[in-house]
C-alpha positions as CSV (number, residue, x, y, z in Angstrom):
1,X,16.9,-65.8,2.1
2,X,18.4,-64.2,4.4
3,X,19.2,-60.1,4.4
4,X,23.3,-59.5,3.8
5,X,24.6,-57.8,6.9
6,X,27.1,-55.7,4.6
7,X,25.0,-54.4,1.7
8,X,28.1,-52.4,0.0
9,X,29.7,-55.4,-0.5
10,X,30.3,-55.0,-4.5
11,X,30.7,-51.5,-4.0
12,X,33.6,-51.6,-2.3
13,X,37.0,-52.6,-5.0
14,X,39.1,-50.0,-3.2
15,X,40.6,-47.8,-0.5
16,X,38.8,-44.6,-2.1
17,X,36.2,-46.5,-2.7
18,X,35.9,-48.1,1.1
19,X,36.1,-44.1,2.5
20,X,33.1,-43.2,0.1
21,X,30.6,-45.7,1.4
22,X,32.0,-44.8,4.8
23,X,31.2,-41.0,4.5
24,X,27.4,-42.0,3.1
25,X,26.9,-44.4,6.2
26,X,28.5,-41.2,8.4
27,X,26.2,-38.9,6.8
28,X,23.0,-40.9,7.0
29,X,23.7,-41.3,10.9
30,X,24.5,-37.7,11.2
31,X,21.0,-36.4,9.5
32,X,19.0,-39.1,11.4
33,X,20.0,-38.0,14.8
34,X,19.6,-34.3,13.2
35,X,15.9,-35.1,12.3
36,X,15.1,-35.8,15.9
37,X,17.1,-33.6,17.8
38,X,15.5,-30.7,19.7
39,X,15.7,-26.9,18.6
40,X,16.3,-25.0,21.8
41,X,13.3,-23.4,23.6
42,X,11.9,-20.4,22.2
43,X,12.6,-17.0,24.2
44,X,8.9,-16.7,24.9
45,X,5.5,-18.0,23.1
46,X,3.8,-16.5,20.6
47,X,-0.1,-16.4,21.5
48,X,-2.2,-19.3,19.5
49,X,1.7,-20.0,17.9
50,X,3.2,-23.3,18.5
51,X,7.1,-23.7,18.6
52,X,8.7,-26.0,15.8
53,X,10.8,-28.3,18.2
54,X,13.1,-30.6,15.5
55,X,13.6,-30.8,11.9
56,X,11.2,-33.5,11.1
57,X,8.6,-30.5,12.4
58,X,10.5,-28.2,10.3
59,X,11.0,-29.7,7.0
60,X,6.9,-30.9,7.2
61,X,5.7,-27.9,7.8
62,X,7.7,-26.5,5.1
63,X,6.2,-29.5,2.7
64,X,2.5,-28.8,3.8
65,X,2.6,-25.2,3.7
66,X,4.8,-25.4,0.3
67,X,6.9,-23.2,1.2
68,X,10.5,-23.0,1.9
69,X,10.8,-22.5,5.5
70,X,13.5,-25.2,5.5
71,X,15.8,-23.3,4.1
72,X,15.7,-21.3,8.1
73,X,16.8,-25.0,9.5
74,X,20.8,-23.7,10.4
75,X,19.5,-21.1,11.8
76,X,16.7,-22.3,13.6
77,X,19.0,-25.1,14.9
78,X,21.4,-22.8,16.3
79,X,18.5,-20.3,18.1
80,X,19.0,-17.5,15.9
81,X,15.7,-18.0,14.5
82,X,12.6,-19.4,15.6
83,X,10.0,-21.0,13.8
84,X,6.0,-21.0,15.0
85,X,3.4,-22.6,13.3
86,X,0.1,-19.6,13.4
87,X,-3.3,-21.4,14.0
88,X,-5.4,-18.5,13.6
89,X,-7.0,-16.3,12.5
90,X,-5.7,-18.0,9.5
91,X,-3.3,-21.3,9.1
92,X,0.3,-19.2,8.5
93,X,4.0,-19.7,9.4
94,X,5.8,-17.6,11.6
95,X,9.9,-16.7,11.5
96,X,11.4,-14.5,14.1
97,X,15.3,-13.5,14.3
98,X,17.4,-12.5,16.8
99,X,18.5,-8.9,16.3
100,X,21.1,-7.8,19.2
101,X,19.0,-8.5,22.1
102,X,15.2,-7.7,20.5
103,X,13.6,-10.2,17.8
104,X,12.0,-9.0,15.0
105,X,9.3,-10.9,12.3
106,X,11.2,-11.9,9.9
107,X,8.1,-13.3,7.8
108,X,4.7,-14.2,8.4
109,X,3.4,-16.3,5.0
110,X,0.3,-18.5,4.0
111,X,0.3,-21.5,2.4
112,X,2.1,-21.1,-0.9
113,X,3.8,-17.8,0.3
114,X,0.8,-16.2,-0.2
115,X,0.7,-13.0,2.1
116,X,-1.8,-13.0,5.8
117,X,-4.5,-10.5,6.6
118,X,-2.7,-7.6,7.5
119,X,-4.4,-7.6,10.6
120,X,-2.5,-10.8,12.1
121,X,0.6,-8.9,10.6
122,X,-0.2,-6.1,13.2
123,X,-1.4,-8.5,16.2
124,X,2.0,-10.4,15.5
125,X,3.9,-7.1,15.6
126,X,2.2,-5.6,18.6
127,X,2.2,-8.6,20.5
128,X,6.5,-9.0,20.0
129,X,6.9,-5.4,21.2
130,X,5.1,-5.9,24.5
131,X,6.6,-9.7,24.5
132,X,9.6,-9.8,22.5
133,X,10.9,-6.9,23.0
134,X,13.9,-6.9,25.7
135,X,13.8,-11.0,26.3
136,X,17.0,-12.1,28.5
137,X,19.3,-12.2,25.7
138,X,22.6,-12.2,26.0
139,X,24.3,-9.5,24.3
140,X,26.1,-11.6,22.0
141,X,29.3,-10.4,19.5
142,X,26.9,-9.7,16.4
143,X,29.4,-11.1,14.4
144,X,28.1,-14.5,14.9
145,X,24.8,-14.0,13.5
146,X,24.3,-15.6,10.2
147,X,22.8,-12.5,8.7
């Protein structure tokens, strides 16, 4: 047979009910044009790094790392923070944040959480105070961080 172009049709037996399933089909639009949608580019790269450019990247890196890197998609949406994805020495996630006009790590992790070599901890430090150190940032009102 064929497919019913109004699939709500016995859910709808009111007013209230008429605004719900409107609100679900908003919502549904809204996070499929949010899955795609481009972060804005990083302030500079980050070596071997690669920049996380949408939520789709986001939310699967966060799923095959299992970890919870998802949690930074606002923020990451809105350039506070950006996401990398490490490729070596060892496979790792990569958060940095916008502090005044510097960025700082805001956490380096493993699969699972599990902490890196301390080593890439201080390549990854070294390498944002020569490159990530005074980036053209605009000296924002620091009240509209989200942290």
């Amino acid at each position: 047979g064929e497919r019913d172009p109004w699939p709500y049709r016995n859910e709808v037996s009111s007013l209230n009910r008429l605004i719900a399933v409107r609100a679900r089909l908003e919502l549904a639009v809204m996070e499929e044009d949010l899955a795609t949608t481009a972060y804005p580019e990083p302030p500079f790269s980050v070596g071997d790094g690669v920049h996380i450019t949408n939520r789709d990247e986001l939310e699967g890196l966060g799923r095959r790392y299992a970890n919870c890197l998802q949690l930074y998609e606002r923020c990451v949406r809105t350039g506070t923070y950006y996401a990398y994805r490490v490729l070596r020495p060892v496979r790792a996630t990569l958060v940095i944040a916008r502090h005044g006009t510097t960025w700082l790590i805001d956490q380096v992790r493993a699969r699972s959480n599990r902490d890196v070599p301390p080593a890439l901890v201080n390549d990854l430090e070294h390498w944002l105070e020569i490159d990530g150190a005074a980036p053209a940032v605009p000296d924002d009102d620091p009240a509209d961080y989200p942290f």
